[in-house]
C-alpha positions as CSV (number, residue, x, y, z in Angstrom):
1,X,-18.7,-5.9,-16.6
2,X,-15.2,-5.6,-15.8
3,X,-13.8,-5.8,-11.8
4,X,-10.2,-5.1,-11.5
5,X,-8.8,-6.3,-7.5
6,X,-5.7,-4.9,-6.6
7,X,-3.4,-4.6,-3.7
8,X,-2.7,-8.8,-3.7
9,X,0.4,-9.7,-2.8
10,X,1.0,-13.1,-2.9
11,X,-0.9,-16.5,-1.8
12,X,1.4,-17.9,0.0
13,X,0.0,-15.1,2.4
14,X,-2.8,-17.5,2.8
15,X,-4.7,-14.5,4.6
16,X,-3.9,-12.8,0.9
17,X,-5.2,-15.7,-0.9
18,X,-8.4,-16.1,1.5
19,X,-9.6,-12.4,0.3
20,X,-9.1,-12.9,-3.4
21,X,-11.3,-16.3,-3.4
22,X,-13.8,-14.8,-1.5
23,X,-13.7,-11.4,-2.7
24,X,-13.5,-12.6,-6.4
25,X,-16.8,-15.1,-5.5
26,X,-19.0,-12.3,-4.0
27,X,-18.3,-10.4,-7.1
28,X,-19.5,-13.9,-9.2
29,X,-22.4,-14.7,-7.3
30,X,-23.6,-11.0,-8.1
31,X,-22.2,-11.0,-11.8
32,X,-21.7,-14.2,-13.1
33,X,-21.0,-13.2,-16.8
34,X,-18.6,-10.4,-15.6
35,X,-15.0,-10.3,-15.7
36,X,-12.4,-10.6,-12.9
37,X,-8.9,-10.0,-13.0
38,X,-6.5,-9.3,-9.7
39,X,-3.6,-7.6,-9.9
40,X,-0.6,-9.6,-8.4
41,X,2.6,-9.0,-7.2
42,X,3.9,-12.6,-7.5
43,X,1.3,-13.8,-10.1
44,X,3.9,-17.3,-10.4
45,X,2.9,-18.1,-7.1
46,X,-1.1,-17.3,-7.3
47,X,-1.2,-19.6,-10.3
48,X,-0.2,-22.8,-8.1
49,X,-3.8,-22.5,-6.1
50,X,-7.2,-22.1,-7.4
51,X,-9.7,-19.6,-7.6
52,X,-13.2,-20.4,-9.5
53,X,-13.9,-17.1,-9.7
54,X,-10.9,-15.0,-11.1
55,X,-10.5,-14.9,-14.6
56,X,-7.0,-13.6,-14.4
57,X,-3.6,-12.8,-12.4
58,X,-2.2,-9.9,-14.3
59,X,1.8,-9.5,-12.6
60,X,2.3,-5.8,-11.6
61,X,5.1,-4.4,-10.5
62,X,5.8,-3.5,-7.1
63,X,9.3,-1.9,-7.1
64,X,11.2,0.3,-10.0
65,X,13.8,-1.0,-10.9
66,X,16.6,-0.2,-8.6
67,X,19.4,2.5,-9.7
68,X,17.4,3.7,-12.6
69,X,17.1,7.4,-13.5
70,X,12.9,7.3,-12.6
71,X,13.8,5.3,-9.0
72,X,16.7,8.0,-8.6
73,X,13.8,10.8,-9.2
74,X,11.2,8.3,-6.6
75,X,13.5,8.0,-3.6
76,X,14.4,12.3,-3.8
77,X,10.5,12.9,-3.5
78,X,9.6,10.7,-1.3
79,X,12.3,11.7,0.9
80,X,12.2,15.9,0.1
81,X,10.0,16.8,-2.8
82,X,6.5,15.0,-1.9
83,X,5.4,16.0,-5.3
84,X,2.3,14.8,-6.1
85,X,2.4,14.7,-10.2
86,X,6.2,13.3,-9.7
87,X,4.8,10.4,-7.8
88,X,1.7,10.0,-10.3
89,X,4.5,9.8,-13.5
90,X,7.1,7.6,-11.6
91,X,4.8,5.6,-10.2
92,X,5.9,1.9,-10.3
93,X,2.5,0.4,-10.6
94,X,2.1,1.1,-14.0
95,X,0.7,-2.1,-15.5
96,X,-2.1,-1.9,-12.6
97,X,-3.1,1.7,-14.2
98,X,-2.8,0.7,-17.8
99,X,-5.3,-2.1,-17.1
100,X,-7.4,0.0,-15.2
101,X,-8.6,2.2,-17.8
102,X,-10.4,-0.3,-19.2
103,X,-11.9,-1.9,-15.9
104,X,-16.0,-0.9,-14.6
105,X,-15.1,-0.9,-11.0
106,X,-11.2,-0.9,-9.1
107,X,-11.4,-2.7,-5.8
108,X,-8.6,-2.6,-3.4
109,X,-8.3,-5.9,-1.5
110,X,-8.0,-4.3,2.1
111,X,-7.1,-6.2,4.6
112,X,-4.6,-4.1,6.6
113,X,-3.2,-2.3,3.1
114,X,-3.2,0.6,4.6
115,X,-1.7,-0.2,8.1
116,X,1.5,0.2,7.4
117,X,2.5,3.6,6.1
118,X,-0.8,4.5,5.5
119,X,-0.6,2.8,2.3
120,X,0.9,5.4,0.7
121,X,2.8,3.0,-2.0
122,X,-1.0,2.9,-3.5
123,X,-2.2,6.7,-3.2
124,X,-0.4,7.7,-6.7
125,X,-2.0,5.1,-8.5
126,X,-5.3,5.5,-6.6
127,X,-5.1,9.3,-7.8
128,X,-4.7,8.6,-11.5
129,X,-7.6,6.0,-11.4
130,X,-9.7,9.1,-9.4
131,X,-8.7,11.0,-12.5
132,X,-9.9,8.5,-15.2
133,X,-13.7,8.5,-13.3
134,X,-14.0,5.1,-12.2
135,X,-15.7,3.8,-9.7
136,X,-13.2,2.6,-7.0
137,X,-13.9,0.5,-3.4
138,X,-11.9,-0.1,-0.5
139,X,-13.2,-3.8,0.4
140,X,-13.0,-4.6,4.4
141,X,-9.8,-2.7,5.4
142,X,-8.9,-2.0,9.1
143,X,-7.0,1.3,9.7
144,X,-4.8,2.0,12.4
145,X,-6.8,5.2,14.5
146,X,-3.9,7.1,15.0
147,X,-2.7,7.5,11.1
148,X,-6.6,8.5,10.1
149,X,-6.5,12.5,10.6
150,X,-5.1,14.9,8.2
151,X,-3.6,13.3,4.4
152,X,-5.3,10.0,5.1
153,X,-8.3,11.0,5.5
154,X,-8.2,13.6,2.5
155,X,-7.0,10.3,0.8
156,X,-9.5,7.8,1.2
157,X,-11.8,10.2,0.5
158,X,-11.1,9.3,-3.1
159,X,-12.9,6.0,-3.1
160,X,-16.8,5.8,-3.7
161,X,-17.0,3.3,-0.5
162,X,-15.0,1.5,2.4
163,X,-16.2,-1.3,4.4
164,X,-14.3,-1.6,7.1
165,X,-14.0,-5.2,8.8
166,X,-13.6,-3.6,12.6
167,X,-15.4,-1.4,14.9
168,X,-12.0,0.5,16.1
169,X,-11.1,1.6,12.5
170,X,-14.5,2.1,11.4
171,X,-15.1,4.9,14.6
172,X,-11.7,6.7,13.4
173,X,-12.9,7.0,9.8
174,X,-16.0,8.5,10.8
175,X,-14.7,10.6,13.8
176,X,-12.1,12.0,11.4
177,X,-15.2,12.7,9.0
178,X,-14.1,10.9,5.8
179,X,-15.9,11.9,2.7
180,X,-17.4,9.0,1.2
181,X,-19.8,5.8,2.6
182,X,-18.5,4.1,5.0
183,X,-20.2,0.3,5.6
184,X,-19.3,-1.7,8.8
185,X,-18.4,-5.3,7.7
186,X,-17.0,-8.6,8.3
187,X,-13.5,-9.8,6.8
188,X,-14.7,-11.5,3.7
189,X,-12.6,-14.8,5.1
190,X,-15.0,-15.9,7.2
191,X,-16.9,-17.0,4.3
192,X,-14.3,-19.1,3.2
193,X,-15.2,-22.9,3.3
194,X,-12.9,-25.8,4.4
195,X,-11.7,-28.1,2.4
196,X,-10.7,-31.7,3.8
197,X,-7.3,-32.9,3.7
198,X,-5.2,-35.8,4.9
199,X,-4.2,-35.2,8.7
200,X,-0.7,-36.0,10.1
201,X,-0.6,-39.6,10.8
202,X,0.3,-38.4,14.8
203,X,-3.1,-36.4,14.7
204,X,-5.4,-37.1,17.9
205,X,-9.0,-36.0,17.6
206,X,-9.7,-34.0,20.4
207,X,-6.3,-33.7,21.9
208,X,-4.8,-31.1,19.1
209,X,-4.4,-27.2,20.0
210,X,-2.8,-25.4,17.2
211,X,-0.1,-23.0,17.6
212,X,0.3,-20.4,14.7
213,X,3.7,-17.7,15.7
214,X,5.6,-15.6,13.5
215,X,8.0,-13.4,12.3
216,X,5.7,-10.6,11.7
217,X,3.8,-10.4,14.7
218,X,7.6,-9.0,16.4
219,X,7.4,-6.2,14.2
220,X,10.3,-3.8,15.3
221,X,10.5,-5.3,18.9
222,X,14.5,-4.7,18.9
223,X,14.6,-8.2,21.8
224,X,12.7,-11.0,20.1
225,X,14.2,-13.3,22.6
226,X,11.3,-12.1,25.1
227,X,8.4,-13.5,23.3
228,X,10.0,-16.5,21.7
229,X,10.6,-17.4,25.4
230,X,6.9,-16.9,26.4
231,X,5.9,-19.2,23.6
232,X,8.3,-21.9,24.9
233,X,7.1,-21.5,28.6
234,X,3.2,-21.8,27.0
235,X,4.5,-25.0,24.9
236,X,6.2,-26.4,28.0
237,X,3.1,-25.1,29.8
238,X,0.1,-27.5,27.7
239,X,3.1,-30.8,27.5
240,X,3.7,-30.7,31.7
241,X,-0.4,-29.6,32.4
242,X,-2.4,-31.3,29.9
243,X,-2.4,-34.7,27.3
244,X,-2.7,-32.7,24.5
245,X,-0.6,-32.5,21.4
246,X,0.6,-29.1,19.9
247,X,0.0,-28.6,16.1
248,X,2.0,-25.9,14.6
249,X,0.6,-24.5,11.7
250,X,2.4,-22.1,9.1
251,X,-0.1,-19.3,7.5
252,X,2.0,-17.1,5.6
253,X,4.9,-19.5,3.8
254,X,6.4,-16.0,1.3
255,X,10.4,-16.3,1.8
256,X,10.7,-12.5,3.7
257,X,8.1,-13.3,6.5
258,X,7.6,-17.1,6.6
259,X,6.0,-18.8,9.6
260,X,8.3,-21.6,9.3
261,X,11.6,-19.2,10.8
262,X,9.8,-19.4,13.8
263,X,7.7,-22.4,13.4
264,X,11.0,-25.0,12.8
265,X,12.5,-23.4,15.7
266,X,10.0,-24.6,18.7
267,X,9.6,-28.0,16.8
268,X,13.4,-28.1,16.9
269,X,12.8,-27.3,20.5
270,X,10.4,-30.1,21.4
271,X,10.1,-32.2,18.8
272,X,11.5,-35.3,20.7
273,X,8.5,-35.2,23.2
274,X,6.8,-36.9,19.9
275,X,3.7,-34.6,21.4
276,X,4.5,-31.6,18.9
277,X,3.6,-32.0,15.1
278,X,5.0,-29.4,12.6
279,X,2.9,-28.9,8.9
280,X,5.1,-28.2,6.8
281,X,3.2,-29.0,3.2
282,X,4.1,-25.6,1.4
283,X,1.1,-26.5,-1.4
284,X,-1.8,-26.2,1.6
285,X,-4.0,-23.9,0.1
286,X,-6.0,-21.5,2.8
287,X,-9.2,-23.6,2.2
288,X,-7.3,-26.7,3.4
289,X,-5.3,-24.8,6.4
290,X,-8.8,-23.6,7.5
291,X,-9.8,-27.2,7.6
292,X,-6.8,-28.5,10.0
293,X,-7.7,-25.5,11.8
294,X,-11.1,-26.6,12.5
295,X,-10.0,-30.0,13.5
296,X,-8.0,-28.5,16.7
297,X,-9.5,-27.7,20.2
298,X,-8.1,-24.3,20.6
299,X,-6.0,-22.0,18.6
300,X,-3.0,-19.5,20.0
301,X,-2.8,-17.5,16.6
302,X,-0.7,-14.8,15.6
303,X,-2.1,-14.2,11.8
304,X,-5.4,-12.5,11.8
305,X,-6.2,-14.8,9.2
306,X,-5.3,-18.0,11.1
307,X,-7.1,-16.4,14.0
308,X,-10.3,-16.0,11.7
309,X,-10.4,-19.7,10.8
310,X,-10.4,-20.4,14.0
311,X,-13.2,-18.1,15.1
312,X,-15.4,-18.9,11.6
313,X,-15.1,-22.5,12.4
314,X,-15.8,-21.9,16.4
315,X,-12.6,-23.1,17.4
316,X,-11.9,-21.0,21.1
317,X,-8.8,-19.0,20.2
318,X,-6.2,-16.7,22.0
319,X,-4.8,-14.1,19.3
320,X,-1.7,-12.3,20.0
321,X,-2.5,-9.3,18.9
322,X,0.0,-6.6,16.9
323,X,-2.4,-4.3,15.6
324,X,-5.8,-2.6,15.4
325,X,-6.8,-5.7,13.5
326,X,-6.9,-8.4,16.0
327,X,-8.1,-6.0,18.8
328,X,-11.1,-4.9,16.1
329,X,-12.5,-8.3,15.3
330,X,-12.3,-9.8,18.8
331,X,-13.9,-6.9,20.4
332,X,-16.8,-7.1,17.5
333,X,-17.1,-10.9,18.1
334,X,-17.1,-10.7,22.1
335,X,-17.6,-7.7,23.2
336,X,-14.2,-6.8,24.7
337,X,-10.9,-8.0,23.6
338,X,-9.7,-8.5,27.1
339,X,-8.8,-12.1,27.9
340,X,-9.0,-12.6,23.8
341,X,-6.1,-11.4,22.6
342,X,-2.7,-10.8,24.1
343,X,-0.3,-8.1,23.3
344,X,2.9,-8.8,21.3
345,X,4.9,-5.8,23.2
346,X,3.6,-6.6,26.9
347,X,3.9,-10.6,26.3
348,X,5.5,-12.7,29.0
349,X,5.5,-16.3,30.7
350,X,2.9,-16.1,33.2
351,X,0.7,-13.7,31.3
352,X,0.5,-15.7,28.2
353,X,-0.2,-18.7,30.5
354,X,-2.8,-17.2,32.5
355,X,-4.7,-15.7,29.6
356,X,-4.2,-19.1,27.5
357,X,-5.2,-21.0,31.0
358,X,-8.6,-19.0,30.9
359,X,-9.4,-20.0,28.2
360,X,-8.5,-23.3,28.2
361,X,-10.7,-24.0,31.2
362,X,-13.3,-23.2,29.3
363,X,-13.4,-24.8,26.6
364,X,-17.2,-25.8,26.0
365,X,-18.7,-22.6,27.0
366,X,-15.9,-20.7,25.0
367,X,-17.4,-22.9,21.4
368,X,-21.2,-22.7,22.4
369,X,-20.8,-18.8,22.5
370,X,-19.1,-19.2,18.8
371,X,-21.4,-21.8,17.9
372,X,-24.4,-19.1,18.9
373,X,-23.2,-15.9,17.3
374,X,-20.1,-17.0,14.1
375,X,-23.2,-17.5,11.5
376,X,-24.8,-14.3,12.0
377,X,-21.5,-12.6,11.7
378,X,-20.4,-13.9,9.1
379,X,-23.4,-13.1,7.0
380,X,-22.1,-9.3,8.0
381,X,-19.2,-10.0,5.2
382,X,-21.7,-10.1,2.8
383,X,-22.3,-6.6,3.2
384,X,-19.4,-5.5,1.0
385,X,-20.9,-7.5,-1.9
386,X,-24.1,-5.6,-1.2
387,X,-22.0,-1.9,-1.2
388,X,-20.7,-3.2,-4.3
389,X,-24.4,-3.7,-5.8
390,X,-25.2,-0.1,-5.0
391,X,-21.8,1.3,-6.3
392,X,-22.8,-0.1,-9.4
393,X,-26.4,0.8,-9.6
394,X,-25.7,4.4,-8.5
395,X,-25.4,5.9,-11.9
């Protein structure tokens, strides 16, 4: 049997590379004699980590190529036309369609795919496979509420089944009445083991709270001076208050939204307190990350997937939040998000302190309640393998 995973970008998105290893192992531990290849936007990079259970990285192509006649004909729909066949004929992911054809079962990776623009870059290609009859799955996806009703809806209506990773995106596909089976899940990353590496030689066990910021989680705030000053106040906040160290810790490292722009500017900040430690080993796989993850006290994350390692390894954590996403998963772990995460756009000094001082405080109850409820909800990720099972047998 033949799985085709598409929709990877790159694993230097660590959160990218997290889904494909455990994606591609569910679908091994089910079918271990069965093929799987993952479609890659920057196969290069894939090929400098490991993943026991893909057979292949297959490059496709994300853009046309600029200034061509079919990207001239592209950019006039998209922008007047919205022509359905022209999109399926220009399309630019081609080589993900030709090897399609011959695949049992397309899964899109998820994640938040289709969180920005709706995912539209994918619908054209998602049509043609429609066409060709195969059996197609949306693996744990969250979904932005507000974009579900009307073509988005008609859209994911194309695939057999979605599990969706969070309650918030799970209730919009169902109050918007999408066709198909919908299956509440947990990300597949939470399944994702450690795996031990060397520590910094500064590293003090029991004293380390990670820090994880980025460019991404600004989004289109037009003054990113606010928040990088709120996580200066928090960073001068834990040196003055506590004797902990701060370990900053890079989750996406791809060259248009590395962690490190922001990253190597607090260490440049307050490096010379020798209490701040930077890692800045670009061949960390996600695996490994998780594991220095595990080691620290407390997380403030910004990646959902730096959050997760943190949660699956029942470190306390404070996410700041950009998206359906992190609200989805912490209200689904605790309850309620408040107190859990922390909004990006209403982010300042005292807020950020308060919410991290909360749970700071609280360290030992904050882990038993992880300890207590992380292994049962991480079985829930197992649910997509057992959707996929069905798909399968439903002949």
């Amino acid at each position: 049997m033949k799985f085709m995973i598409y929709q990877h970008q790159s694993s230097y998105n660590h959160g990218c590379e997290a889904l494909v290893y455990t994606i591609s192992k569910q679908i091994k531990d089910l079918y271990p004699e069965s093929s799987v290849v993952v479609q890659s936007y920057y196969k290069n990079e894939d090929e400098e980590f490991s993943f026991p259970s893909v057979d292949h990285f297959i490059q496709n192509n994300q853009w046309l190529q600029r200034f061509t006649f079919p990207w001239f004909i592209y950019q006039i729909d998209r922008r007047i036309l919205n022509s359905k066949s022209i999109q399926e004929t220009f399309m630019y992911c081609k080589p993900c369609y030709e090897f399609s054809k011959n695949a049992d079962v397309c899964i899109a990776i998820g994640g938040d795919t289709y969180c920005y623009n709706k995912g539209k870059e994918h619908w054209p290609l998602e049509r043609k496979m429609k066409k060709l009859g195969k059996k197609m799955m949306l693996w744990g996806c969250s979904i932005e509420p507000e974009d579900v009703p009307g073509e988005m809806a008609e859209h994911l209506s194309n695939f057999d089944v979605i599990t969706v990773r969070d309650s918030i995106s799970y209730q919009a596909l169902i109050d918007n009445h999408v066709d198909t089976k919908i299956i509440r899940c947990a990300d597949p990353a939470f399944l994702l083991p450690t795996e031990e590496c060397i520590l910094p030689d500064e590293w003090e066990s029991g004293k380390m709270i990670g820090l994880n910021f980025s460019p991404m989680v600004m989004g289109n705030i037009v003054e990113k001076d606010g928040p990088r000053h709120a996580i200066d106040a928090l960073v001068e906040h834990i040196l003055d208050s506590t004797e902990d160290k701060i370990v900053l810790i890079p989750h996406v490292r791809i060259s248009f939204t590395d962690d490190m722009d922001e990253l190597k500017r607090i260490y440049n900040k307050y490096s010379h307190t020798k209490r701040v430690l930077l890692i800045d080993d670009k061949s960390l796989n996600a695996r490994q990350l998780k594991y220095i993850i595990s080691k620290c006290k407390m997380l403030v994350g910004a990646r959902t997937h730096a959050t997760i390692a943190a949660y699956s390894t029942c470190v306390p954590t404070l996410a700041i939040g950009y998206s359906v996403k992190a609200r989805g998963i912490a209200r689904d772990l605790f309850g309620s998000e408040e107190g859990k995460i922390i909004s990006i756009k209403t982010m300042d000094n005292q807020t950020l302190i308060n919410t991290f001082d909360a749970i700071y405080n609280n360290l030992d109850r904050e882990s038993a309640y992880l300890i207590k409820i992380v292994p049962d909800y991480s079985k829930k990720a197992l649910l997509s393998g057992n959707a996929l099972k069905e798909l399968i047998n439903d002949k």
